[in-house]
C-alpha positions as CSV (number, residue, x, y, z in Angstrom):
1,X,-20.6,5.8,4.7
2,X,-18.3,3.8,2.2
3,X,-19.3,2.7,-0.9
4,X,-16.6,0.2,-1.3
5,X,-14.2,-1.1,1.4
6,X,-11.2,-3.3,0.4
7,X,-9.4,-5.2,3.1
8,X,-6.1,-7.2,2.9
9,X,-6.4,-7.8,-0.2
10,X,-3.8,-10.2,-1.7
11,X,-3.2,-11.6,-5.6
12,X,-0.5,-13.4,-7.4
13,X,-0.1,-14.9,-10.7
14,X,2.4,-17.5,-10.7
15,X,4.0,-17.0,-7.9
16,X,4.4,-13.3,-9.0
17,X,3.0,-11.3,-6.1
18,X,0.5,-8.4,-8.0
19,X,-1.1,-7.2,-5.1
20,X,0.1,-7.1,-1.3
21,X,-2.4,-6.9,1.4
22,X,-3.9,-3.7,0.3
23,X,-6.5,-2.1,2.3
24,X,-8.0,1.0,1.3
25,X,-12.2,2.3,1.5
26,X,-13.8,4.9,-0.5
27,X,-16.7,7.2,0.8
28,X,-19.7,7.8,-0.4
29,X,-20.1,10.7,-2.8
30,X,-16.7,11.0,-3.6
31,X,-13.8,11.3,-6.5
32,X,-11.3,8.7,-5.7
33,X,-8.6,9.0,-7.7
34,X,-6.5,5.2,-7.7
35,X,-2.8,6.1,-8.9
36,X,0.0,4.2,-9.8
37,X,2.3,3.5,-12.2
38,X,1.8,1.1,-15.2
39,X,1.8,-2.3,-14.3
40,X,1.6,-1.2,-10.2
41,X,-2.0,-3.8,-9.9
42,X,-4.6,-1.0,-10.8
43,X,-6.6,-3.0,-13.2
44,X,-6.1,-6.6,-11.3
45,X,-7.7,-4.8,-8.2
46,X,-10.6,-3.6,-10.4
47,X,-11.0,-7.0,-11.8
48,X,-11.5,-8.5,-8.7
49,X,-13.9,-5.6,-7.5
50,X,-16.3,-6.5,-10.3
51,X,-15.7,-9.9,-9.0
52,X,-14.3,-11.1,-12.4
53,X,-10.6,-12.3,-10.5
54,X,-10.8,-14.1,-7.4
55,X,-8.7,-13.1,-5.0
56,X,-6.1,-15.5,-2.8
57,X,-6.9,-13.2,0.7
58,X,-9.0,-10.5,1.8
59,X,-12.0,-9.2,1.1
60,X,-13.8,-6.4,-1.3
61,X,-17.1,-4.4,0.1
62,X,-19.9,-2.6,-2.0
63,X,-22.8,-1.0,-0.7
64,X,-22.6,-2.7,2.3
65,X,-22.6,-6.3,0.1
66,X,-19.6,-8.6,0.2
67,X,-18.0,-9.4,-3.1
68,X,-18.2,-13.1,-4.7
69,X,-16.0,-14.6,-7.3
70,X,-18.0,-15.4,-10.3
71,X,-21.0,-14.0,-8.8
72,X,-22.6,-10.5,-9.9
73,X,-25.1,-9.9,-7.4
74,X,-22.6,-6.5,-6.4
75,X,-22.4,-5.5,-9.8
76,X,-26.1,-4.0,-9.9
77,X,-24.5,-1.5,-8.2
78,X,-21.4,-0.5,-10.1
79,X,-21.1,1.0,-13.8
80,X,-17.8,0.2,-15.2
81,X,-16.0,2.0,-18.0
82,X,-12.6,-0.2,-19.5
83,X,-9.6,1.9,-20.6
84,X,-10.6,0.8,-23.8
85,X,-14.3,0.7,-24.2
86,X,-16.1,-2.0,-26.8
87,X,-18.9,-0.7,-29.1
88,X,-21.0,-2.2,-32.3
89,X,-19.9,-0.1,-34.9
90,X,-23.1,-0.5,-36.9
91,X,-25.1,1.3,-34.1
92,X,-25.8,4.6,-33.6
93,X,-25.9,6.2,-29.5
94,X,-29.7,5.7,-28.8
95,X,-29.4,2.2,-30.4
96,X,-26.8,1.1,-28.6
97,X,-28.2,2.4,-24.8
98,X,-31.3,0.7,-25.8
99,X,-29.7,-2.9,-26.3
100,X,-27.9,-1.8,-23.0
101,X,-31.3,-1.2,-21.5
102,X,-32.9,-4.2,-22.8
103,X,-30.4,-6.5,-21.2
104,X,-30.4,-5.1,-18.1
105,X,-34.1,-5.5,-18.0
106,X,-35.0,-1.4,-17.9
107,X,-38.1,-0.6,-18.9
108,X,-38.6,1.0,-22.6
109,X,-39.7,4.4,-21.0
110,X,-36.9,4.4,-18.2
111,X,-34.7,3.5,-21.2
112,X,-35.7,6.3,-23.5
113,X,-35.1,9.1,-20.7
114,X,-32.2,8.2,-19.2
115,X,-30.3,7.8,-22.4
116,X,-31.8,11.4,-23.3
117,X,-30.7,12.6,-19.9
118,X,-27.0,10.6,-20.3
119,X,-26.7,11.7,-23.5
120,X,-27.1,15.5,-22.8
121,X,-24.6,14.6,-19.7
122,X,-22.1,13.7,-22.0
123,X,-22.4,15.6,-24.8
124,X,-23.5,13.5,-27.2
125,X,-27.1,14.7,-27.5
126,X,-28.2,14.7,-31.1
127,X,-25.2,12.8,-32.4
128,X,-26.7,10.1,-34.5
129,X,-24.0,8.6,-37.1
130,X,-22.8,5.5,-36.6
131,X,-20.2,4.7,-33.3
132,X,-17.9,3.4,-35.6
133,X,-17.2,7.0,-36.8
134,X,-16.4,8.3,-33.5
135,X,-13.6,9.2,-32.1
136,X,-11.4,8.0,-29.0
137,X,-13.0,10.7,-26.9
138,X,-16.3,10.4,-28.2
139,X,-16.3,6.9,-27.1
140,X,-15.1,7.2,-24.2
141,X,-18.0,9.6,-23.3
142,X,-20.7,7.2,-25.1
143,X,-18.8,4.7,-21.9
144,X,-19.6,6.5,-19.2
145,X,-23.6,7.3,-20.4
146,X,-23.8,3.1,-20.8
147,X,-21.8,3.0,-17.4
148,X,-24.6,5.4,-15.3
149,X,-27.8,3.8,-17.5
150,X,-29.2,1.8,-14.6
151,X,-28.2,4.5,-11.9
152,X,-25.2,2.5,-10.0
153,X,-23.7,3.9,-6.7
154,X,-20.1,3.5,-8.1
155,X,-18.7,3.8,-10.8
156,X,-15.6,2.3,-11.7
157,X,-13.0,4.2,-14.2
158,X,-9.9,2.2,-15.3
159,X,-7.8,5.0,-17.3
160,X,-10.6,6.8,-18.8
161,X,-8.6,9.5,-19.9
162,X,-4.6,8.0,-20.4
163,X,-5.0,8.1,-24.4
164,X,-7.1,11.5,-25.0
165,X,-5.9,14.8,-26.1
166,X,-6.3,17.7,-23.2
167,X,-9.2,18.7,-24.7
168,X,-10.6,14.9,-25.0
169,X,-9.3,14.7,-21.0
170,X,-11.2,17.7,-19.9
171,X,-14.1,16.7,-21.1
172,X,-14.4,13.4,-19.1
173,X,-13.2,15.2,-16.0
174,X,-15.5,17.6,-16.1
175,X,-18.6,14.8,-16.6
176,X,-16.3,12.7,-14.0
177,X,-16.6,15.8,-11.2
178,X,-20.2,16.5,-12.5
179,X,-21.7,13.0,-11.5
180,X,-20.0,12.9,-7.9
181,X,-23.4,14.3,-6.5
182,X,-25.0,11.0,-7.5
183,X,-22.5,8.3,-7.3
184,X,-19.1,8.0,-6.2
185,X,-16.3,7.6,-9.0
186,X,-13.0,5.8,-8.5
187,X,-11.0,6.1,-11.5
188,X,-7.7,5.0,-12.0
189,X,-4.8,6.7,-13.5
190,X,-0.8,7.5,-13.9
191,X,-2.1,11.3,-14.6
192,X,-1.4,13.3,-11.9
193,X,-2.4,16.6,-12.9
194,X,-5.8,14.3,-13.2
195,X,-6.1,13.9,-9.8
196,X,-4.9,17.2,-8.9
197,X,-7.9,18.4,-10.5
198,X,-11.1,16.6,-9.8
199,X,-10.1,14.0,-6.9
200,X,-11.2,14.7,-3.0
201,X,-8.8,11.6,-1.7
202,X,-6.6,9.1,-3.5
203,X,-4.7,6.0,-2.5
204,X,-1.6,5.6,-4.1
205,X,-0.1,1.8,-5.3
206,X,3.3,0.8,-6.2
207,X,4.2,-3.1,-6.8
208,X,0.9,-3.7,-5.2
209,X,1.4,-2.4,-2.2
210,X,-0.5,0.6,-0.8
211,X,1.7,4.1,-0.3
212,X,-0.4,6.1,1.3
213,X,-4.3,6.9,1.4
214,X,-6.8,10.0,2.7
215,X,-7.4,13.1,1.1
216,X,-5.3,15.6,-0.6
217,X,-5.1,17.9,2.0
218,X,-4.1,15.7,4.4
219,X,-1.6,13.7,2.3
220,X,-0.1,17.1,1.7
221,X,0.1,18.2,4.7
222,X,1.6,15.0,6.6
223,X,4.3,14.3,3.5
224,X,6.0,17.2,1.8
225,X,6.6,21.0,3.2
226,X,5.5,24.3,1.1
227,X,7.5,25.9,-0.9
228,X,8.9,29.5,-1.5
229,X,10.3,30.1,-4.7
230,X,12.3,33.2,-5.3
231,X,13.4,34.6,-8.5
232,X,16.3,37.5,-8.3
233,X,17.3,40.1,-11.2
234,X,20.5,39.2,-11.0
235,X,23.5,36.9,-9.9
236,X,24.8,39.6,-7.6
237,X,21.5,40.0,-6.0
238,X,20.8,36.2,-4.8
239,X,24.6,36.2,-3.5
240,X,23.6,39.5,-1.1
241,X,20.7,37.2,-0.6
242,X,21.8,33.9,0.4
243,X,24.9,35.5,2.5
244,X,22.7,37.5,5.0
245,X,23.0,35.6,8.6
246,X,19.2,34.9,8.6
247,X,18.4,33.6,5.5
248,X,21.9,31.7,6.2
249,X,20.2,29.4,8.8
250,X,17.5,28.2,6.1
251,X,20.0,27.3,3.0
252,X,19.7,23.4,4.3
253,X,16.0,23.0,3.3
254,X,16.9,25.5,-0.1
255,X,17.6,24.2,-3.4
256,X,19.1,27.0,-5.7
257,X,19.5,27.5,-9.3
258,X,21.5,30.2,-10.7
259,X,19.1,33.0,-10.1
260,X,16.6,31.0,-8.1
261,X,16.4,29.8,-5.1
262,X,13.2,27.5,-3.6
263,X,13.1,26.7,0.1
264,X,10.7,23.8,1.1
265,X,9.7,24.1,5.0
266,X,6.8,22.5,7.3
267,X,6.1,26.4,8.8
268,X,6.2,28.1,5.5
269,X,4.3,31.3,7.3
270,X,7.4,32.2,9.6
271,X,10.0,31.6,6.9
272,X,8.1,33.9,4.7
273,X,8.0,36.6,7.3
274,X,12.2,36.4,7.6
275,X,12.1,36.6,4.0
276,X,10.9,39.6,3.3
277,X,12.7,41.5,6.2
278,X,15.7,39.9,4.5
279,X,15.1,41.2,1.6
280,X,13.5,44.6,3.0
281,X,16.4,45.2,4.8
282,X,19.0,44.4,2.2
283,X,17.0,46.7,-0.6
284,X,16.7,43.7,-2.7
285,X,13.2,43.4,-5.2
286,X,13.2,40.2,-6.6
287,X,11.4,39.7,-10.2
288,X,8.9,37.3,-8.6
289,X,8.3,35.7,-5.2
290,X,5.4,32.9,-5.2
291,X,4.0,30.6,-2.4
292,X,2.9,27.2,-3.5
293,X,1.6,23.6,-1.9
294,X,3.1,20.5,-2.7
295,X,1.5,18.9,-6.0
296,X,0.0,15.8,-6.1
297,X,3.2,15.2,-8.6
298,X,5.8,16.1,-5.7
299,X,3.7,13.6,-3.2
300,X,3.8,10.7,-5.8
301,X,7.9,11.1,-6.3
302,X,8.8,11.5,-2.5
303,X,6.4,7.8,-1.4
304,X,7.7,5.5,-4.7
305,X,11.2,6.7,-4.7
């Protein structure tokens, strides 16, 4: 099942085309991670999901419920959390849930355990000074417990953790991946090693226009070949190396560097096998030899180039 569905969607602003018939769904249960340069339509696409932009074609899906302009019937079933989140200073964390309660009509008792229960989530259970003394990530935590109060299916993320240090970000990625159980997240982001991290698919977005979508592994393994990265001792050794017939055949998919060399290639299983009869055969022991996948980095560089 998807929990929101987003079909040729278009938006300009003055004739300035934001976002190009972009079509993308996100399942149920999920860590969506939405990436794309600054500027690339993240936030304009958000807007329009929360139905706060009207958008000049296509149309936006949540729970099943079609997305109005001006209208917030869809919104009972979203949290949202800003890239830069709003608070009354003068409040302290229950007080502030509370109000957040009140207006969404939760009952006091509801109120009172989920913000004990959000607050414990976040780590913020017990913390009672005033908001106004909190810092960026502290905040941004206090966001996401007002974001789950009334239980929503998704929740929306728009650069939760682009101004935090890596202790600040590993704290909301690790509350991010924790709630997945109980509501799908789409967050959006220019942080890679983010989405590397926590995400099971992504879309990618550049100038408004969608890249490529569907889940790491498959992203990974329909756009960019492992890799086999050698390191040698020595400038003599990687010369015996790369001058043996076999390896010969290979040095058009190799990058090297000095004592390096990393070969990228779609059947990364056979070329490792005629790598280390080359290297068995030759009586050469290089100082480290190392398989890897492509990164989510490597993925985002090959589709915007």
């Amino acid at each position: 099942m998807n929990t929101l569905t987003i079909e040729n969607l278009s938006k300009s602003f003055n004739k300035n085309l934001v976002i190009d018939n972009l079509s993308f769904n996100v399942q149920e249960h999920s860590v969506f991670g939405f990436i794309g340069a600054n500027g690339a339509g993240k936030t304009t696409v958000m807007k329009m999901v929360l139905g706060l932009l009207k958008p000049d074609n296509g149309s936006i899906t949540v729970c099943n419920e079609k997305v109005s302009f001006g209208q917030t019937k869809t919104n009972k079933f979203i949290g949202y959390l800003p890239d830069v989140p709003e608070f009354y200073g003068y409040m302290r964390p229950l007080e502030y849930l509370k109000l957040c309660g009140d207006i969404t009509g939760l009952s006091a008792d509801l109120i009172k355990s989920k913000s004990d229960e959000l607050l414990q989530l976040v780590g913020l259970d017990g913390v009672n000074k005033k908001i106004s003394g909190f810092s960026r990530g502290m905040k941004q935590r206090l966001g996401i417990a007002q974001a789950l109060l009334h239980e929503p299916k998704l929740l929306l993320c728009d650069e939760p953790t682009s101004a935090l240090d890596p202790i600040g970000r590993k704290e909301i990625l690790d509350i991010l991946f924790r709630i997945k159980g109980k509501t799908t997240v789409v967050f959006s982001t220019h942080i890679l090693s983010d989405v590397e991290r926590i995400c099971d698919c992504l879309a990618v977005i550049d100038k408004g226009r969608l890249i490529i979508h569907g889940t790491k592994q498959q992203l990974k393994s329909h756009h960019k070949a492992d890799s086999l990265f050698i390191e040698f001792k020595s400038i003599e050794d990687i010369n015996i190396f790369i001058s043996d017939a076999v390896i010969s055949e290979f040095l058009n998919i190799a990058e090297q560097d000095k004592e390096t060399v990393t070969f990228h290639y779609t059947d990364i299983d056979h070329l490792h096998l005629k790598v280390i009869e080359a290297l068995s055969r030759l009586k050469i022991l290089p100082s480290k030899l190392e398989l890897s996948e492509p990164s989510i980095e490597s993925l985002f560089m090959e589709v915007v180039k």
